[in-house]
C-alpha positions as CSV (number, residue, x, y, z in Angstrom):
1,X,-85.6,-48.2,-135.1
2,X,-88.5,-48.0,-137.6
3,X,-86.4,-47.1,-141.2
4,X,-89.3,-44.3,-142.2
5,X,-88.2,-42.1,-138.4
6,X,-86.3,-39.2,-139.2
7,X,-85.0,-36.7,-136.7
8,X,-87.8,-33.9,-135.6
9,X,-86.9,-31.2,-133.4
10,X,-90.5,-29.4,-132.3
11,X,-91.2,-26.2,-130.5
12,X,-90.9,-29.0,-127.1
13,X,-86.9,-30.1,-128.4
14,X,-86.1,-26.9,-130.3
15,X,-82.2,-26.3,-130.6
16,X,-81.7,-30.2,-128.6
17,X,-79.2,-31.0,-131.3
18,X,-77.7,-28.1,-130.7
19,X,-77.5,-28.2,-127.1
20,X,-76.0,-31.6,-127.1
21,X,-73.3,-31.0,-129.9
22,X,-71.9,-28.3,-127.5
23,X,-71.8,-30.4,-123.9
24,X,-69.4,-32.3,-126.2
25,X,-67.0,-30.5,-128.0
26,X,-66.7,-28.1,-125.0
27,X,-67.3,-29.9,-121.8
28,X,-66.3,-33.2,-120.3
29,X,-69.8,-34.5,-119.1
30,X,-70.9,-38.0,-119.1
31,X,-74.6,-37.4,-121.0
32,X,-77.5,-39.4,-120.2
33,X,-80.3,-39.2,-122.8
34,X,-83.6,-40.9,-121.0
35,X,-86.5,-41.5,-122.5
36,X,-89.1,-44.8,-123.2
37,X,-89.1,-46.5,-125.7
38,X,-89.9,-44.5,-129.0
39,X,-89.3,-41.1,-127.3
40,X,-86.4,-40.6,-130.5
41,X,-83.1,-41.4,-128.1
42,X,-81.8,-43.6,-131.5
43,X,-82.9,-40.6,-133.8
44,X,-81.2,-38.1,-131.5
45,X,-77.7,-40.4,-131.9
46,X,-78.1,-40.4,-135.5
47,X,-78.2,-37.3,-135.6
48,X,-75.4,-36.1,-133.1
49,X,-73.2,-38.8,-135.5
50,X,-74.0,-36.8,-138.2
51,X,-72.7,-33.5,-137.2
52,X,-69.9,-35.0,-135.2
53,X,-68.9,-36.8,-138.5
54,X,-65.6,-34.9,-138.9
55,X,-61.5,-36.2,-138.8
56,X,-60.8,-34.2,-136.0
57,X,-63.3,-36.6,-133.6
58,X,-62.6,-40.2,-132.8
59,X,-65.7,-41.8,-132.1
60,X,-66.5,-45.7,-131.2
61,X,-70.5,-46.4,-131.5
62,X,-72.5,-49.5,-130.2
63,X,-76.1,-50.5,-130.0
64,X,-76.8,-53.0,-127.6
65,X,-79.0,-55.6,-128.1
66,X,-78.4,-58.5,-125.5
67,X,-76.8,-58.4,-121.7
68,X,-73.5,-56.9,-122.3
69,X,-70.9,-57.4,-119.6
70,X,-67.3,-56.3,-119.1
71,X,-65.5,-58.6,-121.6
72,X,-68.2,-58.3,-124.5
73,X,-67.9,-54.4,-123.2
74,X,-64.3,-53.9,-123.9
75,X,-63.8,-56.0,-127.2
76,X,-66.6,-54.1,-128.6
77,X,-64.9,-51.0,-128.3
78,X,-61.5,-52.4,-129.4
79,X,-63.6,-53.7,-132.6
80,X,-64.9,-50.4,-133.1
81,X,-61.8,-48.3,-132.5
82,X,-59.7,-50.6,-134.5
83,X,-57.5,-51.1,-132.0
84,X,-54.2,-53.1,-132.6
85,X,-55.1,-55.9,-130.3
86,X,-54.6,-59.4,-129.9
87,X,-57.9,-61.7,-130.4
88,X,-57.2,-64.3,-127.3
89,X,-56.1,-60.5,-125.1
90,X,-57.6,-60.4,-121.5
91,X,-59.5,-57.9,-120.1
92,X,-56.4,-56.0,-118.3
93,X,-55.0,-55.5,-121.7
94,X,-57.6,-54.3,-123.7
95,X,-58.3,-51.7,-121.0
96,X,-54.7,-51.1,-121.2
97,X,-54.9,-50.5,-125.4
98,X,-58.3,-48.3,-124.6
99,X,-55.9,-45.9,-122.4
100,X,-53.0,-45.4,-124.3
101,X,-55.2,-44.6,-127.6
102,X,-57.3,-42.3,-124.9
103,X,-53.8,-40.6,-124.5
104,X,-52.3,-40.7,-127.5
105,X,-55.5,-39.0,-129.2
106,X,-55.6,-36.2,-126.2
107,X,-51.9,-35.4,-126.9
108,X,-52.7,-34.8,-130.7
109,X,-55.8,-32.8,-129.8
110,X,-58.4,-35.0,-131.3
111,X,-61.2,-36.3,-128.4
112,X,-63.0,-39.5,-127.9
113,X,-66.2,-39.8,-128.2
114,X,-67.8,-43.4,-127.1
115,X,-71.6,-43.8,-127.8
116,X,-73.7,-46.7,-126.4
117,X,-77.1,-46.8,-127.6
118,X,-79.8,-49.1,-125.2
119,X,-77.5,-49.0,-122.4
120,X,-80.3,-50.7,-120.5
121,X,-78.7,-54.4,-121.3
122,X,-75.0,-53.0,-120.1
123,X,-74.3,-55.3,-116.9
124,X,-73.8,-53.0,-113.5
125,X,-69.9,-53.8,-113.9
126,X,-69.9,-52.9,-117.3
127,X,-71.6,-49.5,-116.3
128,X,-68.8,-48.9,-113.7
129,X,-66.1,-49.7,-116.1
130,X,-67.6,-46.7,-118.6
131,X,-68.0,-44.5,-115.6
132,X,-64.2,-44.4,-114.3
133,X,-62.7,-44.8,-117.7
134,X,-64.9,-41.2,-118.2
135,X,-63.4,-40.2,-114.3
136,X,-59.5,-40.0,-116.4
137,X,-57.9,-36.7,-115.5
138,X,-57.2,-35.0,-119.3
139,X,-57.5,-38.3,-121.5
140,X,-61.1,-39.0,-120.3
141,X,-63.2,-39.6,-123.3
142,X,-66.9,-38.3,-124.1
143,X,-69.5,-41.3,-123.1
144,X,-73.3,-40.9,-123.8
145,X,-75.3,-43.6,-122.8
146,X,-79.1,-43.9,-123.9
147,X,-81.8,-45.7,-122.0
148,X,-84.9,-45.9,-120.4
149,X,-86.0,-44.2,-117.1
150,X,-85.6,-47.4,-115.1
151,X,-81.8,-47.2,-116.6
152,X,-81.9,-44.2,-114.9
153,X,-82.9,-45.4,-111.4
154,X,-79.9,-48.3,-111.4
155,X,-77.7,-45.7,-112.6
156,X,-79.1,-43.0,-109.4
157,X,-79.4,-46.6,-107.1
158,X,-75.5,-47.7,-107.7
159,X,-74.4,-44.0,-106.7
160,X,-72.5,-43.7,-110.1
161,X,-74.4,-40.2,-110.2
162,X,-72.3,-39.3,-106.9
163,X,-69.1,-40.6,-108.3
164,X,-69.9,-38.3,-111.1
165,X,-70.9,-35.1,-109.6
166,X,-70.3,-32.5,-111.3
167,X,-69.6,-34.0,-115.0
168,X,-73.2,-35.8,-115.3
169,X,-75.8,-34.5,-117.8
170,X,-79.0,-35.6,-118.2
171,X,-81.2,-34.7,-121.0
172,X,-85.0,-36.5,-120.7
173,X,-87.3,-36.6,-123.8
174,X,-91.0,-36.1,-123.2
175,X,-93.5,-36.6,-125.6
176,X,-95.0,-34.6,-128.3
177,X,-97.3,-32.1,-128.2
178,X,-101.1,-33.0,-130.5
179,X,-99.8,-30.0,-132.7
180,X,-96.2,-30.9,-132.6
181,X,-97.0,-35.0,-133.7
182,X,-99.3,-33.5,-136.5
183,X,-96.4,-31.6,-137.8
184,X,-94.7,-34.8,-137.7
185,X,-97.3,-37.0,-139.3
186,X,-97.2,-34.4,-142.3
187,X,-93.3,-34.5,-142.5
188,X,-93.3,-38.3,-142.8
189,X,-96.1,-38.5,-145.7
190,X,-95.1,-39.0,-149.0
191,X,-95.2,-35.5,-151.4
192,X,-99.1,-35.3,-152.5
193,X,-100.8,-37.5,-150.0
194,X,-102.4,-37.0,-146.8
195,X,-104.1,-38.6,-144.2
196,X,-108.1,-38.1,-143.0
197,X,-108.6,-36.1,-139.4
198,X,-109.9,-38.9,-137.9
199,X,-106.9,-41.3,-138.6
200,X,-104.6,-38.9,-137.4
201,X,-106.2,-38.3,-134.2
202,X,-106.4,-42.0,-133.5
203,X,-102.9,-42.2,-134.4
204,X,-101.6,-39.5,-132.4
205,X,-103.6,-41.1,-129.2
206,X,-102.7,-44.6,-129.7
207,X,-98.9,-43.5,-130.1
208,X,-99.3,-41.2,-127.2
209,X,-97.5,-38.2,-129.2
210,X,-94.1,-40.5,-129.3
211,X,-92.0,-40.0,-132.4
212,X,-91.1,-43.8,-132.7
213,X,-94.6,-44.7,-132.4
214,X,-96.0,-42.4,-135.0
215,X,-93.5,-43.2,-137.2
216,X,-94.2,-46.5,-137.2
217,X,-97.7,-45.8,-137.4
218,X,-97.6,-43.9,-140.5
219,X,-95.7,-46.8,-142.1
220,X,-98.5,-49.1,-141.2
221,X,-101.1,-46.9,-142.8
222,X,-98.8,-46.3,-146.3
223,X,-98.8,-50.4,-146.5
224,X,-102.3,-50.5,-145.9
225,X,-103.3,-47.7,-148.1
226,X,-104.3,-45.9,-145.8
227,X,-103.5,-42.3,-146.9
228,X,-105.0,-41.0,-150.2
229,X,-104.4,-38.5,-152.8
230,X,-104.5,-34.8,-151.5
231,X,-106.7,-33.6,-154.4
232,X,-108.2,-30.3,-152.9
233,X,-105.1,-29.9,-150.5
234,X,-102.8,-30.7,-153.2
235,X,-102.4,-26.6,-153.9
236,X,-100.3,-26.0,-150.6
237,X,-102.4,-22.9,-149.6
238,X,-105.9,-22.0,-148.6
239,X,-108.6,-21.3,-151.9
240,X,-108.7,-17.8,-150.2
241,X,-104.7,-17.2,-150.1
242,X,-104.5,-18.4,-153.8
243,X,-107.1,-16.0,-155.0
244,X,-105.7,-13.5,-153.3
245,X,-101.8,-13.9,-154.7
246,X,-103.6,-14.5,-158.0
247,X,-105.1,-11.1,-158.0
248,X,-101.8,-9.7,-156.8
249,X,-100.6,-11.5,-159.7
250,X,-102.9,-10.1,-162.0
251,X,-101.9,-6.1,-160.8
252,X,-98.7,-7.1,-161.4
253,X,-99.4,-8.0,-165.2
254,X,-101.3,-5.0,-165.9
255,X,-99.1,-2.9,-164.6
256,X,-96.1,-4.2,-166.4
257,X,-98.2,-4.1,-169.8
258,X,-99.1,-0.8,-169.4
259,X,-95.5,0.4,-168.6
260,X,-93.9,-0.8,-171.3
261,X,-96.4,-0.1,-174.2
262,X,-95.3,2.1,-176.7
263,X,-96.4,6.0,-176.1
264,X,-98.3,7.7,-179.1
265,X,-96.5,10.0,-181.4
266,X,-96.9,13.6,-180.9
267,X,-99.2,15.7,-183.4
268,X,-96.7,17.8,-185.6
269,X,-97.8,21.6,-185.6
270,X,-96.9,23.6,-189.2
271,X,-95.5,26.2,-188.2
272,X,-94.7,29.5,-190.4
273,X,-92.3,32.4,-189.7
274,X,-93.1,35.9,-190.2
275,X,-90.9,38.3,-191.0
276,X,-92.4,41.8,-189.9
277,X,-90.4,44.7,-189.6
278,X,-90.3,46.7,-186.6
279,X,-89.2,50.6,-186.5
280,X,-87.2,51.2,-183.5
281,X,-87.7,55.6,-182.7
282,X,-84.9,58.0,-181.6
283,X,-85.7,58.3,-178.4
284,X,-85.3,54.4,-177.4
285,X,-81.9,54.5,-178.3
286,X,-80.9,57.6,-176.5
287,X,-82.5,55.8,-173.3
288,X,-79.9,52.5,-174.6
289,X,-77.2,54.8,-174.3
290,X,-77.9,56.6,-171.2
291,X,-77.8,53.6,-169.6
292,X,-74.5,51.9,-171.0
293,X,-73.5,55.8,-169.5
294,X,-75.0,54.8,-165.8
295,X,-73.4,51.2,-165.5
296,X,-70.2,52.6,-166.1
297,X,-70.0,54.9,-164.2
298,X,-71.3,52.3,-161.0
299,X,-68.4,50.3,-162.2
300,X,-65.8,53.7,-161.6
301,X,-67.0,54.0,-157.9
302,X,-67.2,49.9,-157.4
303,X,-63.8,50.1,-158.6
304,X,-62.4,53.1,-156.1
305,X,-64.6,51.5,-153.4
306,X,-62.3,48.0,-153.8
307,X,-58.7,50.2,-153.9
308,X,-60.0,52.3,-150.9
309,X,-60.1,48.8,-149.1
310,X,-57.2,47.2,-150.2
311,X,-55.3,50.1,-149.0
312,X,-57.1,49.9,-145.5
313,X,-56.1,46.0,-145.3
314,X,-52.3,47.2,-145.9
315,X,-52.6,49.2,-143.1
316,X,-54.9,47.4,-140.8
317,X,-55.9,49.3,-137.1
318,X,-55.4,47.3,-134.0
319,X,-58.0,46.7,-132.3
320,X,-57.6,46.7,-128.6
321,X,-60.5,44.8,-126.2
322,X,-61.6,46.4,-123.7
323,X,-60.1,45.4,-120.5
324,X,-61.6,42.8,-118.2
325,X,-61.8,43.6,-114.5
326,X,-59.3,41.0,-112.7
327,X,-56.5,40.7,-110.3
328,X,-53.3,39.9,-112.4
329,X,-51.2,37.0,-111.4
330,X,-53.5,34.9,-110.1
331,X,-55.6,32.2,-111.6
332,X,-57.8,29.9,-109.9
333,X,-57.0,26.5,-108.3
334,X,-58.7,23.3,-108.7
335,X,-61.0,23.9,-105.7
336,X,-62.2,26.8,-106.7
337,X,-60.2,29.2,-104.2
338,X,-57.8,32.2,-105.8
339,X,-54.0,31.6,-105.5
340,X,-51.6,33.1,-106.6
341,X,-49.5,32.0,-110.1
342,X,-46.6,30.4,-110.2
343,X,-43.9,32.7,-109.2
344,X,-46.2,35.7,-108.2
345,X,-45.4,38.0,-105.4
346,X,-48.1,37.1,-102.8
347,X,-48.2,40.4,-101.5
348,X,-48.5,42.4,-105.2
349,X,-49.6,39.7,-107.5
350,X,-47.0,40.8,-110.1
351,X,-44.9,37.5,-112.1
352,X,-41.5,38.2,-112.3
353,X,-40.5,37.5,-115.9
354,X,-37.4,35.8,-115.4
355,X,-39.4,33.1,-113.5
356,X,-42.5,32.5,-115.8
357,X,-42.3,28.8,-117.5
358,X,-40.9,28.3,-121.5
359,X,-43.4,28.3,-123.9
360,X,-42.6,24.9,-124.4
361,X,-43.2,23.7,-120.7
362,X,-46.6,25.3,-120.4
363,X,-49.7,23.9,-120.7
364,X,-53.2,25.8,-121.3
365,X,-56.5,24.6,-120.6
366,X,-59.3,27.1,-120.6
367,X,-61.0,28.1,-117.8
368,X,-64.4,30.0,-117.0
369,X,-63.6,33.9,-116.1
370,X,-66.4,35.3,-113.8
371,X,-68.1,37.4,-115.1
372,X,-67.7,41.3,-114.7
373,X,-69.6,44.7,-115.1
374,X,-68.1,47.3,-116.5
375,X,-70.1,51.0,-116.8
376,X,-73.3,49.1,-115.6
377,X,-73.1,46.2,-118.2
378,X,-73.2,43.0,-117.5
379,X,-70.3,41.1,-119.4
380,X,-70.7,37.1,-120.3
381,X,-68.0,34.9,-118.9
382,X,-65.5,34.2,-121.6
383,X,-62.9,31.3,-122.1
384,X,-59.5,32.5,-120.4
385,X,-56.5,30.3,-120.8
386,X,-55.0,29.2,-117.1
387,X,-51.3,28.5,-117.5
388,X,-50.3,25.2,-116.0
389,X,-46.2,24.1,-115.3
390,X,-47.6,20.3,-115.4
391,X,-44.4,18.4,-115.7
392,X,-44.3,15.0,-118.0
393,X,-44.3,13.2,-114.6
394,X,-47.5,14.7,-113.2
395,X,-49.0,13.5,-116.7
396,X,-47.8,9.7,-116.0
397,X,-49.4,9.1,-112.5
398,X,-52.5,10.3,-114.1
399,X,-52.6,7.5,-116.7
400,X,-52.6,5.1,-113.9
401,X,-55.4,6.5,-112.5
402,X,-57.1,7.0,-115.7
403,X,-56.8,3.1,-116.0
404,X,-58.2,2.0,-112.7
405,X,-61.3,4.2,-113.4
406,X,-62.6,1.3,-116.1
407,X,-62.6,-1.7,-114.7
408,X,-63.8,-3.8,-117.3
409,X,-64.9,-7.2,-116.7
410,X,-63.8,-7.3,-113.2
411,X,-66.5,-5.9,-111.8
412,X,-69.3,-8.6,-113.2
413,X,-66.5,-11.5,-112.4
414,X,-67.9,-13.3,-109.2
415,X,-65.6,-16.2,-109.0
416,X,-64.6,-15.5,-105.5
417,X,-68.5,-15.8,-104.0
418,X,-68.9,-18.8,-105.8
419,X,-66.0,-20.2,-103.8
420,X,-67.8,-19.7,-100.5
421,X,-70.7,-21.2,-101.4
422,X,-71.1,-25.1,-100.1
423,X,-70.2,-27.9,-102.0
424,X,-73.5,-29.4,-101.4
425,X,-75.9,-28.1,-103.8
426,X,-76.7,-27.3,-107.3
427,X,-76.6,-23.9,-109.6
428,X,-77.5,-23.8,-113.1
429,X,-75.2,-23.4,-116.8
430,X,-76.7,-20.9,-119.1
431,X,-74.3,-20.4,-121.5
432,X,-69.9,-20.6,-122.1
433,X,-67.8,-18.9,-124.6
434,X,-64.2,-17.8,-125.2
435,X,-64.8,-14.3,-125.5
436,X,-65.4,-12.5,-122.2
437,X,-67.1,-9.5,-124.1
438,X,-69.9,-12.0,-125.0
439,X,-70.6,-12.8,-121.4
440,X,-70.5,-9.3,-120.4
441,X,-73.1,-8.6,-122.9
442,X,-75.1,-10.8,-121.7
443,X,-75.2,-10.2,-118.0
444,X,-75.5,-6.1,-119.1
445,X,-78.3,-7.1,-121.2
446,X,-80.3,-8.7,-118.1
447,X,-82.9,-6.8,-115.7
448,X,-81.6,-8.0,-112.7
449,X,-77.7,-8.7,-113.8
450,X,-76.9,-8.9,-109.7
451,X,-78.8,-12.7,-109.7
452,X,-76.1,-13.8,-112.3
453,X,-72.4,-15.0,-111.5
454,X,-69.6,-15.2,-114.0
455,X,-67.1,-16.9,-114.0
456,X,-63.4,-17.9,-115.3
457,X,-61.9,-21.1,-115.8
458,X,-59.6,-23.4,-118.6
459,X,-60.6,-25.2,-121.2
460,X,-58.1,-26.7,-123.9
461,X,-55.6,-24.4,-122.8
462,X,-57.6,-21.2,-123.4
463,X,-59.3,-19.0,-121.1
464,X,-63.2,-20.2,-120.6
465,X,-66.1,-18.1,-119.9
466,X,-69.3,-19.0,-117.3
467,X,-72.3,-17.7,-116.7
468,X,-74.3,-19.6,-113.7
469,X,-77.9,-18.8,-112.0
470,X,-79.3,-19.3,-108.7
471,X,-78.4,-21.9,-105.8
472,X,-80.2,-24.8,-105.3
473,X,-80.1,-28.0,-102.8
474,X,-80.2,-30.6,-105.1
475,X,-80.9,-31.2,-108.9
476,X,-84.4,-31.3,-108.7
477,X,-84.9,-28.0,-107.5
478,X,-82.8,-26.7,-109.7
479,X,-84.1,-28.4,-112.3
480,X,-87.5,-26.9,-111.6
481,X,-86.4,-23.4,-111.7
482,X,-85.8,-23.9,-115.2
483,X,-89.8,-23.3,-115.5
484,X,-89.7,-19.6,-113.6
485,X,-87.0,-17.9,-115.8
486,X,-88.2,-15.7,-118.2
487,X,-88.8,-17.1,-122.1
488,X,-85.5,-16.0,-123.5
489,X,-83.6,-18.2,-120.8
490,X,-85.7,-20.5,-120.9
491,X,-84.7,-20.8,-124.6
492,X,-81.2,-21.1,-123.9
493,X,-81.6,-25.2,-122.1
494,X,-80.0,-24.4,-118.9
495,X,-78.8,-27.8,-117.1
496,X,-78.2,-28.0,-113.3
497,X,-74.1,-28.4,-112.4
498,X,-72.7,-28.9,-109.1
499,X,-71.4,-26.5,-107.4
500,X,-68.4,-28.6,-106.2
501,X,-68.1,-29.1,-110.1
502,X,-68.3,-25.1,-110.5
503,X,-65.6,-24.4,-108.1
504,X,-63.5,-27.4,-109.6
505,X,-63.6,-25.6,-112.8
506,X,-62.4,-22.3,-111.3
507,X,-59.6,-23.6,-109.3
508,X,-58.4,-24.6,-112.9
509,X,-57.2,-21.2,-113.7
């Protein structure tokens, strides 16, 4: 791998890292990463290393160079998991070593993750071997294999992709886009330099928009001087854009200048005071006192006014509404027919008071009184109380009831339809997470949220939750169906699963 490559994720690859950190730490798929040569599979591992590179991941990592069969297979992992081993140790023990430590690390909660980059040069027995040591029931480690498409095809041709069905990803790396390698090309040029139009459109087509290939390219052109000096591009914006932020810049100045300059001093006025005196007649002040004479007297009656009302609000008058034309002793029932009240004489309506409930028993709940007319006006209905005897029991089997009428996430969960469906076919993954309310959100969130089945399962001990889309014959078609779904789907990478692998994984509960 060419030294200057550095990982690039495009609009084409946006979120791939991403995508492929989570098939590990929450799946158990074997991942296939195709590509040709240059397409970025090494880049892609480098990266994946990088934010894998915690204690709580065991991780062995080879890059294959030369035919590499079973024996050469097994004491390379041994090496790299510094295994406790003996050097002249067949092939049935190391294999034996590789599945205790495959244990040992599943009982303490830490996975395996085995990594073989080039997996083109692995002989077909060594391929097998990797494929049933990743077949283990709970102690199965993580395998990703790299190669090319005709890697692929032997994979596909010795039916490992059958024996795997259901726990296979693969993930194929197309090329660049012209806009996406440019973006590259500038992001592998040293600060301050660039490189002519016409060399990076030769570039781009003799590399064919692969990411290995431009890399290298580039490389070639910085030993060969190539690239030059961005003078007029070495300003990172436009002439226009930097005029404009300059002026911008300039408002800014002059405003702040003007803001904080100091404000002139007032002009003093000399003032003088003038003393003139003023003759105040007879009559003004006789028109002074007659009105001191007025406002106390206003204050005599405001005064008798308030002990004429306090005296009234000792002895308040009841007030008495005016009666409302009804039958007494009956109220109405919940289906809107009269009946009489508890403990009413049917045939006179009256309550006998010995019978009525305790204050403490009874319930009231208003209810709408028809309205009535009364001397040729119409009266509005009021609020009436309606005496319920509900006992404590009556108000327990409604809570039941009351519980039953949400019924959460059950109604979205479809695991029972994906159990009829045939084994023989495909669906595709959009998303997993431990919280159920995130699922639910989703599917609510959908146009059509009948096309999408969720699903439960169990994943490190803790409930797991799936959403799937569609059924398909095979992978391809699934595959394919990738390109109808809306954008925001589209952004979400779904991968084709089995549904034999689907209903695996719900049978798991």
């Amino acid at each position: 791998m060419d030294p200057l490559a550095r990982y690039f994720e495009p609009v084409s690859r946006v979120q791939l890292a991403s995508k492929m950190r989570h098939l590990l730490r929450f799946s158990d798929l074997m991942l296939l990463i195709i590509g040709v040569d240059g397409s970025g599979k090494s880049t892609l591992l480098q990266q994946l290393e990088v934010d894998e590179r915690t204690d709580d991941v065991r991780r062995a990592s080879i890059s294959c160079d030369d035919t590499v069969d079973v024996t050469r297979l097994l004491s390379s992992l041994v090496s790299a998991l510094q295994i406790d081993c003996p050097a002249d140790a067949d092939n049935r023990t190391r294999l034996r070593a590789l599945h205790g430590l495959s244990r040992d690390l599943h009982e303490a909660g830490v996975p395996l993750l085995l990594i073989i980059d080039d997996a083109d040069y692995l002989t077909n027995n060594a391929l097998e071997l990797l494929t049933n040591f990743a077949l283990l029931d709970e102690a199965a480690p993580r395998v990703v294999l790299t190669g090319t498409p005709d890697f692929e095809q032997r994979f596909i041709g010795n039916g490992l992709d059958q024996q795997l069905d259901g726990r296979l990803h693969v993930q194929l790396l197309s090329a660049f886009e012209p806009q996406e390698s440019r973006e590259y090309i500038e992001s592998l040029l040293p600060p301050g330099t660039e490189l002519s139009a016409r060399k990076m459109r030769r570039l781009i087509d003799e590399s064919q928009g692969l990411p290995g290939r431009l890399a290298a390219g580039v490389r070639r052109q910085i030993q060969q001087g190539g690239i030059t000096r961005g003078s007029a591009r070495s300003f990172p914006l436009p002439g226009l854009h930097a005029a404009a932020i300059g002026g911008v810049l300039l408002v800014i100045l002059a405003a702040s200048v003007w803001l904080y300059l100091p404000e002139p001093e007032p002009e003093t006025e000399q003032t003088a005071r003038v003393v003139m005196p003023i003759e105040i007649p007879a009559a003004a002040v006789e028109d002074e006192v007659r009105v001191v004479d007025v406002r106390s007297e206003l204050q005599q009656k405001l005064a008798e006014q308030e002990r004429r009302l306090e005296s009234q609000a000792e002895d308040p008058v009841s007030v008495v509404p005016a009666p409302v034309t009804a039958e007494a002793g009956r109220v109405v029932d919940d289906g809107g027919q009269d009946s009489p009240a508890d403990g009413a004489d049917p045939a006179t309506g009256q309550v006998a008071a010995a019978e009525q409930p305790a204050a403490s028993e009874r319930t009231v709940e208003p209810v709408k009184a028809a309205p009535v007319e009364a001397a040729g006006t119409s009266v509005a209905a009021v609020d009436v109380p309606k005496a319920s005897n509900q006992t404590a029991r009556s108000v327990a089997e409604e809570k039941p009831a009351a519980e039953s009428a949400n019924p959460g996430s059950s109604v979205l969960l479809r695991s029972d339809e994906l159990l009829q469906w045939p084994d023989k076919g495909y669906t595709l993954q959009l998303l997993g997470a431990r919280e159920a309310a995130s699922v639910e959100q989703f599917i609510k969130a959908q146009s059509s949220p009948e096309r999408f089945y969720y699903f439960r399962t169990i994943y490190k001990g803790a409930p797991w939750h799936v959403v799937v889309y569609g059924q398909f014959s095979d992978r391809a078609s699934a595959m394919a169906a990738v390109q109808t779904l809306p954008e925001a789907l589209r952004k979400l990478r779904p991968w084709a699963r089995s549904i034999a692998g689907v209903k695996s994984d719900i049978r798991k509960q």
